[in-house]
N, C-alpha and C positions, 0 to 999 in steps of 0.2 A: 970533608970540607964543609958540605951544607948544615952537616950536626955543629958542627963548630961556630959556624954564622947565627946560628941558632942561640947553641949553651952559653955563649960567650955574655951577650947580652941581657937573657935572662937570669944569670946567674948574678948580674952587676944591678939591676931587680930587686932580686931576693935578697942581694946585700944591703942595697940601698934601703929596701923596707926593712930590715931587722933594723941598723942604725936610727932610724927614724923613729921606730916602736922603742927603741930603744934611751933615744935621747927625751921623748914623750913622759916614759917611764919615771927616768930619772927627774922630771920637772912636776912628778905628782900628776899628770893629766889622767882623768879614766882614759881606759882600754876598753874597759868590758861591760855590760851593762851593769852590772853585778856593781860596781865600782861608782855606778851615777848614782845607787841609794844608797843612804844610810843604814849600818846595820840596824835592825830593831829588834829591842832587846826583848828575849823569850819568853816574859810576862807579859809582852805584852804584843806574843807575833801566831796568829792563829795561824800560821803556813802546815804546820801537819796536820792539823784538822780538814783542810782545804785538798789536801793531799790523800787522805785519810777518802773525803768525800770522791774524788775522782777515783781514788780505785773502787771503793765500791760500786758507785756508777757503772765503772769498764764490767767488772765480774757480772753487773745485771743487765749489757746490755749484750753481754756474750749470753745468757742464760735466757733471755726470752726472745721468743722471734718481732723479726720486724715489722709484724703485722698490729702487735701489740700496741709499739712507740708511734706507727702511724693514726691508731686511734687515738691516740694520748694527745696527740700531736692535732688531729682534727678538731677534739673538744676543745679544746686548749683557741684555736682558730677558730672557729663556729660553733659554739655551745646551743644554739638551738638546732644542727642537726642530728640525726641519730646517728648512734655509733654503738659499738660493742662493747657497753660498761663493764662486763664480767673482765675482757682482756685490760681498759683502763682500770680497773681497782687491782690486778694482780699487780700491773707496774706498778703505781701509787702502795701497794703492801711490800711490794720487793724492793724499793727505792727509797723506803721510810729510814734505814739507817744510813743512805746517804744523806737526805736530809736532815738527820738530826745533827751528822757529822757537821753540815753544813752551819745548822743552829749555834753549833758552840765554837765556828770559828768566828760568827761575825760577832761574838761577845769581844772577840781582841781587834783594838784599834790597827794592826798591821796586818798584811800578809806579804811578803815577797816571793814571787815565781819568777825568778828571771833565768834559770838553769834550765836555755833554750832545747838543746840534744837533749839533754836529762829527761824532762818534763817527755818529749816525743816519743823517745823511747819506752817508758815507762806504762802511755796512755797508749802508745801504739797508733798514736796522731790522733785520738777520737774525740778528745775532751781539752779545751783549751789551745788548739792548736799551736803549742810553742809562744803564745805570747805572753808577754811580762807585764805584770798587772801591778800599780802602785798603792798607795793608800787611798789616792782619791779614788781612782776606782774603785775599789774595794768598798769604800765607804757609800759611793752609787748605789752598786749594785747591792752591799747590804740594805741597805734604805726602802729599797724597790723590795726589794725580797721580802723585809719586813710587813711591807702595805700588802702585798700580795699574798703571802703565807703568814697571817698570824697563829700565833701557840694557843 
């Protein structure tokens, strides 16, 4: 009887939200984020470059200890104290084909990340934590990237 006081109601719930997604659906409305940008077209969407960079990121930060990224991390933060530059130049030589990856997506006006699970899964949560990034950002963070690491 108490499962039943239960099921009865949540099932009228799960009904009520399917119809709802459903009549949504049918009126064109997004659902998904995926759905609130426009697709961009692949001449002009650096998204596997981008993709391309965060894995190799994950494979160098599984490959060197974290004593390394904390030097990297210190210069980075106080550049007049000392630190262990043999451990920063090995990141900075291990992480050059991230960054190059990096170099030729910001040549494309686009990127889209918004394959929230996907993206998590993939990076194992390390790198972008799941969020969905649009052009303007993109265009930010290239910009800054740019001033900060020139070729």
């Amino acid at each position: 009887m108490l499962f039943g006081m239960w099921y009865v109601p949540q099932r009228r719930l799960v009904s009520d939200q399917q119809r709802e997604l459903s009549n949504l659906r049918e009126a064109g409305e997004p659902l998904h984020h995926r759905d609130l940008l426009p697709p961009a077209p692949p001449a002009l969407d650096g998204t596997p470059f981008y993709r391309q960079m965060m894995e190799q990121l994950e494979q160098v930060q599984d490959k060197l200890p974290q004593e390394a990224w904390e030097e990297l991390s210190q210069l980075v933060a106080d550049p007049t104290k000392p630190v262990n530059l043999q451990l920063v130049r090995t990141v900075v030589k291990e992480t050059r084909p991230a960054l190059n990856a990096l170099r030729k997506a910001m040549a494309f006006p686009h990127m889209r990340l918004v394959q929230f699970e996907h993206l998590r899964a993939k990076t194992k949560g390390k790198w972008m934590e799941g969020k969905a990034t649009s052009c303007d950002t993109c265009r930010s963070n290239s910009q800054r990237f740019r001033s900060e690491f020139p070729r």
